[in-house]
matplotlib code that plots the C-alpha trace (Angstrom):
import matplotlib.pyplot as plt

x = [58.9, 60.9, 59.3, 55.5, 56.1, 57.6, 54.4, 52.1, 53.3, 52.7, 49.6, 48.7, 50.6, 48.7, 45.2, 46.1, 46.8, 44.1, 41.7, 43.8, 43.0, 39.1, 38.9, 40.6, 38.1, 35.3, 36.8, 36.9, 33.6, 32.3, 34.1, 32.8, 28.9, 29.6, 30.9, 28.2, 25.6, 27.2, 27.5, 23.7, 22.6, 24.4, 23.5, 19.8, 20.1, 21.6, 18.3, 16.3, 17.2, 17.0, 14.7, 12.2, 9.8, 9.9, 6.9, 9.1, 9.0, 7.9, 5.2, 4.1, 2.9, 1.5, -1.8, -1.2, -0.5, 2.0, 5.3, 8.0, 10.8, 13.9, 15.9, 13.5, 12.6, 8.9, 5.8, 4.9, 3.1, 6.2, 6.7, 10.5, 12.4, 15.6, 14.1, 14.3, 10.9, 12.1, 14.2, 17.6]
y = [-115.4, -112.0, -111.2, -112.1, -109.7, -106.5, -106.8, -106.9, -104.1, -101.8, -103.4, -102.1, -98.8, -98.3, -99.0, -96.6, -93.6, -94.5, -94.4, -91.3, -90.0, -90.3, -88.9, -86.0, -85.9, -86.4, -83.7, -81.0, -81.6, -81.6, -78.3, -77.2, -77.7, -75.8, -72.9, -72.8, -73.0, -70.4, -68.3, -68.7, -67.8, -64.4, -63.9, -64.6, -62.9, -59.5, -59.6, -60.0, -57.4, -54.8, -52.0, -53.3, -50.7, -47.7, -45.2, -41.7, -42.3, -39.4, -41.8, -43.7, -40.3, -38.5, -39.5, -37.6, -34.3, -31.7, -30.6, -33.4, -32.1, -33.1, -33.0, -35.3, -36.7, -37.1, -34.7, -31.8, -28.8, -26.6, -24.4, -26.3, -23.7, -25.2, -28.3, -27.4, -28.3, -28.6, -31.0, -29.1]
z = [-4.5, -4.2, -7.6, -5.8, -3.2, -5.2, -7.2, -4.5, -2.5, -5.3, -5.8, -1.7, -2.5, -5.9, -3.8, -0.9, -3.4, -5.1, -2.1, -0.5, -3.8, -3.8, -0.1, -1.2, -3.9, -1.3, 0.9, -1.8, -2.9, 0.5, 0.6, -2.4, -1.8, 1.6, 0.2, -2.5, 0.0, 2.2, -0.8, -2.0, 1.4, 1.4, -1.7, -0.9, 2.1, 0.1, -2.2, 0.1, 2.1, -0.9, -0.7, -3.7, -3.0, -4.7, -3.1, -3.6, -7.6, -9.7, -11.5, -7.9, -6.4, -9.5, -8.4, -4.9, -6.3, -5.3, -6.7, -7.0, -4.4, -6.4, -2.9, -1.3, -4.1, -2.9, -4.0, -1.0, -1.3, -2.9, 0.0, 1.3, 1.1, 0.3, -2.6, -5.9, -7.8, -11.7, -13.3, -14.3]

ax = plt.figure().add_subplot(projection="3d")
ax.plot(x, y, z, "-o")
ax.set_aspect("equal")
plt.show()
């Protein structure tokens, strides 16, 4: 009988780390998907806010006219007196 009960307390204490075991398990993957949805939000967030648009580029304004300011970077009529207008 003393044999009968030595085996089935390890038997409960096996099941219990067992099941504390998968709960942890449950817990860090909970964990886990939180954090990678946090971090694809931010990350969505961060390209989205990106300036994609690129209207003061040398080829977008060609068919304006003008001098390409290099300070501004945007074509004006040449007269800024401080811009430089050729590429060094």
């Amino acid at each position: 009988m003393i044999v009968l009960a030595s085996r089935t307390r390890e038997t409960t204490e096996d099941a219990d780390t067992s099941q504390l075991r998968y709960h942890i398990g449950m817990v860090h993957a909970n964990i886990l998907q939180r954090v990678t949805i946090v971090i694809g939000r931010v990350l969505g967030f961060w390209a989205s806010s990106a300036d994609s648009t690129n209207a003061n580029h040398k080829s977008d304004n060609a068919a304006r006219g003008g001098e390409f300011n290099f300070r501004t970077e945007m074509f004006d009529d040449g007269t800024d007196s401080f811009g430089w207008y050729e590429d060094d």
